[in-house]
C-alpha positions as CSV (number, residue, x, y, z in Angstrom):
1,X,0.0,0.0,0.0
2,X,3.0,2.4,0.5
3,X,4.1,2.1,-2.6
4,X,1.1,2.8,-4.5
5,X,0.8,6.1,-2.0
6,X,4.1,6.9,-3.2
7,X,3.5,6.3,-6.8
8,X,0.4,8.3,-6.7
9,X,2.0,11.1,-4.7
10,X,4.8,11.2,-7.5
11,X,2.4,11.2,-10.1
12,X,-0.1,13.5,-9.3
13,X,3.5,15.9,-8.5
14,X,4.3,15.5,-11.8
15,X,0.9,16.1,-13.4
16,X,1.1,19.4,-11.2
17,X,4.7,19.9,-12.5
18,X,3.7,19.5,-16.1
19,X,0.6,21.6,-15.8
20,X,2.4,24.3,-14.8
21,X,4.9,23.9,-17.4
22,X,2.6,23.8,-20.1
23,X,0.7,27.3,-18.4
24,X,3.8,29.0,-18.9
25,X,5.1,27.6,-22.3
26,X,1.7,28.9,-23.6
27,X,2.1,32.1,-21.9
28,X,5.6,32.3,-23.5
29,X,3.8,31.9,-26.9
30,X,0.8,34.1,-26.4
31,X,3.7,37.1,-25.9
32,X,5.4,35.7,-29.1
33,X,2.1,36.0,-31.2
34,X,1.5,39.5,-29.8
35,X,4.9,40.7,-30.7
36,X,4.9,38.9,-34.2
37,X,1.2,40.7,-34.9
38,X,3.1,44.3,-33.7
39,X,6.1,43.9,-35.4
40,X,4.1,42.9,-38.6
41,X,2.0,46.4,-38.0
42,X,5.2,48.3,-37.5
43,X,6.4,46.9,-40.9
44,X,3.5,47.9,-42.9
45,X,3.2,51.1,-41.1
46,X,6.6,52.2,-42.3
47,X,6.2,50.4,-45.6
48,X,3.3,52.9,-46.1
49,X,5.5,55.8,-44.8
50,X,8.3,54.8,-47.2
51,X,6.0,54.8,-50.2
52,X,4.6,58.2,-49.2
53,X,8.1,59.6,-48.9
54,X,8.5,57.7,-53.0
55,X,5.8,59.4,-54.2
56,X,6.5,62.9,-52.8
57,X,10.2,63.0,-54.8
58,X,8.5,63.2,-57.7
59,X,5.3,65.6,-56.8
60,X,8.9,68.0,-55.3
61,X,10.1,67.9,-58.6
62,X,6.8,68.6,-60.5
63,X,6.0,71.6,-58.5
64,X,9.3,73.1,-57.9
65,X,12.6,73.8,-60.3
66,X,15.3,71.8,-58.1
67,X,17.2,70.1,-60.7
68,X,19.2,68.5,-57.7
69,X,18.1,64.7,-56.2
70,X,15.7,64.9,-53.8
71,X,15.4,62.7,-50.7
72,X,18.1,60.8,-51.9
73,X,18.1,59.0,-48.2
74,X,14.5,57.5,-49.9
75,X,16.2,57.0,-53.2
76,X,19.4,54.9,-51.1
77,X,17.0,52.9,-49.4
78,X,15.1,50.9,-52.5
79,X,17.6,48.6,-52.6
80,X,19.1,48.0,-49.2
81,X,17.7,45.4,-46.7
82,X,17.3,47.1,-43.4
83,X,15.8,45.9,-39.7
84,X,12.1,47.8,-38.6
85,X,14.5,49.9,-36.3
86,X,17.1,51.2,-38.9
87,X,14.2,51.5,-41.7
88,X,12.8,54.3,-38.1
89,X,15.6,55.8,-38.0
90,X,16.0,56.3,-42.0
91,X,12.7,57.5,-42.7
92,X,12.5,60.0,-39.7
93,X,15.8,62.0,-41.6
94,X,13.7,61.6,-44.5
95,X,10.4,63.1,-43.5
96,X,13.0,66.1,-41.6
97,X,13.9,66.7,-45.3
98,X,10.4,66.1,-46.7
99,X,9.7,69.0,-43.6
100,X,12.2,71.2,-45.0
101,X,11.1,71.4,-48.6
102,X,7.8,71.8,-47.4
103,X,8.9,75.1,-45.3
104,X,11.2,76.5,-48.3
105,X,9.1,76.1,-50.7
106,X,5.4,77.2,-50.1
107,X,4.4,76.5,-53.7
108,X,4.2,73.0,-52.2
109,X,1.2,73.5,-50.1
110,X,-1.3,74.7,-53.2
111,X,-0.4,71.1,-54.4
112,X,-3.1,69.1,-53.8
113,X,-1.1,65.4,-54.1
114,X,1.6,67.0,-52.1
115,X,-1.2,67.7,-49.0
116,X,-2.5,64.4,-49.0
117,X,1.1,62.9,-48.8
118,X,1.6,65.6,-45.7
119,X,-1.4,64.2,-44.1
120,X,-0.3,60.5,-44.5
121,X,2.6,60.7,-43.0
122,X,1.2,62.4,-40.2
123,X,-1.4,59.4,-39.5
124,X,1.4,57.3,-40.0
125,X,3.4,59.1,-37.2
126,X,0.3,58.7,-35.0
127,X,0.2,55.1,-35.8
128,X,3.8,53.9,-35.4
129,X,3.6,55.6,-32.0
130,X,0.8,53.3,-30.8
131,X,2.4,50.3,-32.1
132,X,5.6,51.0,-30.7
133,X,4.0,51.6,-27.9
134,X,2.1,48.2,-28.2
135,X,5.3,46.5,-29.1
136,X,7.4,48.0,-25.7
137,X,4.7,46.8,-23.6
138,X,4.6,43.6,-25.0
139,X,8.1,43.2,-24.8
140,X,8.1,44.3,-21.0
141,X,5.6,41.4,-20.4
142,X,7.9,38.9,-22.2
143,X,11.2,39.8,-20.5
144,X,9.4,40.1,-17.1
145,X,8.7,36.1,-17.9
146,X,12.3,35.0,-19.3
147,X,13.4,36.5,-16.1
148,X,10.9,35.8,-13.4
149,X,10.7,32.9,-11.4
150,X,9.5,29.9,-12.4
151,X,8.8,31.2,-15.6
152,X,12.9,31.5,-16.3
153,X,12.6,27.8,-15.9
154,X,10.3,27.7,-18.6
155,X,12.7,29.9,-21.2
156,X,16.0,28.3,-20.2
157,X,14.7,25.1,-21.6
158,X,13.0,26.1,-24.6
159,X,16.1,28.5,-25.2
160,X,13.7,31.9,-24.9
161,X,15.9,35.0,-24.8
162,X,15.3,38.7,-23.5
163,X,14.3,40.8,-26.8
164,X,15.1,44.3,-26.8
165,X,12.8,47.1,-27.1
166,X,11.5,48.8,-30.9
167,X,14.5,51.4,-30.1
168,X,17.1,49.1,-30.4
169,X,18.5,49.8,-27.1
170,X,20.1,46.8,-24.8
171,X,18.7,47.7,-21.0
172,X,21.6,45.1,-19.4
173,X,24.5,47.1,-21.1
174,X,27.1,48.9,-19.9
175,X,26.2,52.3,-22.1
176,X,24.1,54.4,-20.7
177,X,23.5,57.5,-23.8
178,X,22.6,54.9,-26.7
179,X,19.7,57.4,-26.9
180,X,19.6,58.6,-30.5
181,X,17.0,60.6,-32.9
């Protein structure tokens, strides 16, 4: 009779043991989903952003007599392969310039094209906001389990690693000004 106490002790710690595992592995993947689905929203936000910025060079050059290249930051970045952070980065020195040609050359604004492109990439500013947002919290949630307790359990054996944040910036680093605009 001992023994089968001792079996069923052992077993029904195990079951308990495996139930929590598989709580926390599915935890693990509802974060992973989350971030997929915002990273996927970040991509087609700044798709859209970089096809505004494509289609204002030439609206610049229909409605103004600059003979040199314009934007040529959008113009470098057709063919290079770049991560959602660095395409950020790229395309915010882009619409700067887009921002300047809009200032120094008022002719601009009585284009309607040009007005509907201004007005784009200001929704699309509100939107990658939000989503970065999203993405940051998202990614607070997942690190919180790949460190935590038991949860680190969890991501040591399925090999789950801290992600850093839609800035780019590493929080266990030694460098403290990686801040950059």
């Amino acid at each position: 009779m001992d023994l089968f106490m001792y079996s069923l002790v052992l077993c029904i710690v195990i079951c308990i043991i495996l139930i929590c595992y598989i709580n926390i592995f599915n935890r693990f993947q509802s974060c992973i989903i989350r971030i997929n689905e915002a990273e996927a929203n970040i991509d087609s936000t700044l798709r859209k952003r970089f096809d505004l910025l494509n289609k204002s060079i030439g609206i610049i050059k229909a409605n103004t007599d600059i003979d040199k290249d314009i934007l040529e930051i959008i113009v470098k970045l057709r063919s290079r392969k770049l991560t959602n952070f660095e395409l950020d980065r790229q395309l915010y020195e882009a619409i700067n310039e887009f921002n300047k040609y809009k200032e120094e050359y008022p002719e601009l604004k009585n284009s309607e094209s040009f007005l509907k492109i201004d007005i784009g990439l200001n929704e699309t500013e509100t939107d990658i906001y939000a989503y970065r947002k999203y993405y940051n919290d998202i990614i607070t949630d997942y690190n919180k389990l790949v460190r935590a307790f038991p949860s680190n359990i969890v991501s040591k054996i399925c090999k789950f690693k801290e992600r850093t944040y839609f800035d780019g910036k590493n929080m266990n680093d030694e460098i403290y000004n990686d801040f950059k605009l």
